[in-house]
C-alpha positions as CSV (number, residue, x, y, z in Angstrom):
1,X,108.1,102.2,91.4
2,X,110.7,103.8,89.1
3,X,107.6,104.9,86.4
4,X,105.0,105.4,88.8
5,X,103.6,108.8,90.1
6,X,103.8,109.4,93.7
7,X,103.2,112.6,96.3
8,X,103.1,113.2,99.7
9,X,100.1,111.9,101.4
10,X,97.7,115.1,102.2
11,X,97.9,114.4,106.0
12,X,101.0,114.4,106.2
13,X,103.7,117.1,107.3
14,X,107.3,117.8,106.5
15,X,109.4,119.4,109.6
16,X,112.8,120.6,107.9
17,X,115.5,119.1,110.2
18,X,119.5,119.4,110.2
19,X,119.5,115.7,109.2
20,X,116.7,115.9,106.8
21,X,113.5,116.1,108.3
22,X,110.7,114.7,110.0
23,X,107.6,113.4,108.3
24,X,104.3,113.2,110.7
25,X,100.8,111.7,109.6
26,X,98.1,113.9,111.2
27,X,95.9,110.6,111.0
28,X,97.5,107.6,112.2
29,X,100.1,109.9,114.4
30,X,103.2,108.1,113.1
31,X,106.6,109.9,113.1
32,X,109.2,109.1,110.1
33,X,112.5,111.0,110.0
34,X,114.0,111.5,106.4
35,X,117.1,111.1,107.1
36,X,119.2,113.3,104.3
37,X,118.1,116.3,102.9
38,X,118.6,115.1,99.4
39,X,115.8,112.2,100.2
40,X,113.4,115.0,101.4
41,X,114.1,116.9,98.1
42,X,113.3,113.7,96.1
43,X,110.1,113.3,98.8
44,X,109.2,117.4,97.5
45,X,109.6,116.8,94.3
46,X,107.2,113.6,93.8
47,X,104.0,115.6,93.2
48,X,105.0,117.6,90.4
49,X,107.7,114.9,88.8
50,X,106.1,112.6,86.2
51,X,107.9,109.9,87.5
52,X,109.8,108.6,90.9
53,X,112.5,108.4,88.5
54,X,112.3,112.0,86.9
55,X,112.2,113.0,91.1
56,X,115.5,111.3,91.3
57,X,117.2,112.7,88.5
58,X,116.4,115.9,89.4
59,X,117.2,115.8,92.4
60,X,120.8,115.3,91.1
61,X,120.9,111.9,93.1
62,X,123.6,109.6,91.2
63,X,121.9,106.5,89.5
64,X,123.9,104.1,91.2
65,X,122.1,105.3,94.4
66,X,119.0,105.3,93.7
67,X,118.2,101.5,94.7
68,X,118.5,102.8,98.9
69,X,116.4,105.9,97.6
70,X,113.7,102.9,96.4
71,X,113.8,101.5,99.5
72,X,113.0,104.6,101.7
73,X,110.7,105.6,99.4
74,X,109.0,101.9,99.5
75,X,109.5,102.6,103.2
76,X,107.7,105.7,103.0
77,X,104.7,104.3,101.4
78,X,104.1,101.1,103.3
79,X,104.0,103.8,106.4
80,X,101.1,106.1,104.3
81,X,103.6,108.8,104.3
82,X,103.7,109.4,100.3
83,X,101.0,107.7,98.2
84,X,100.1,106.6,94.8
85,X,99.2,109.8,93.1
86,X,96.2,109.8,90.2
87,X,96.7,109.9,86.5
88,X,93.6,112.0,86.3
């Protein structure tokens, strides 16, 4: 996932939150909350960064954390929130 491109899923929204924020899929009506603001930076950042891993690092999220950033992010994905963006 580290070298792959990534964005937020077009049906999706971002609701900023104290916590982080909470991610709602206009088509399958599921809720996700982000739970730290720096994971909904990352999140932000995906559709412009050439990477998952470029997001991260500029981000400023420390490399020895980025293994529970994978996971949300894998999390993320399984639940259609952010999706595999084209090379085209």
């Amino acid at each position: 996932m580290l070298d792959q491109l990534w964005e937020l899923d077009g049906s999706v929204s971002l609701r900023t939150e104290p916590f982080g924020a909470l991610a709602y899929h206009f088509g399958t009506r599921r809720l996700s909350f982000l739970k730290t603001p720096e994971l909904v930076d990352v999140v932000r950042r995906l559709a412009t960064s050439s990477s998952v891993a470029v997001a991260l690092r500029d981000a400023g999220v420390p490399e020895p954390h980025w293994p529970s950033y994978l996971r949300a992010l894998q999390g993320l994905a399984t639940g259609g929130m952010i999706r595999r963006r084209d090379t085209a």
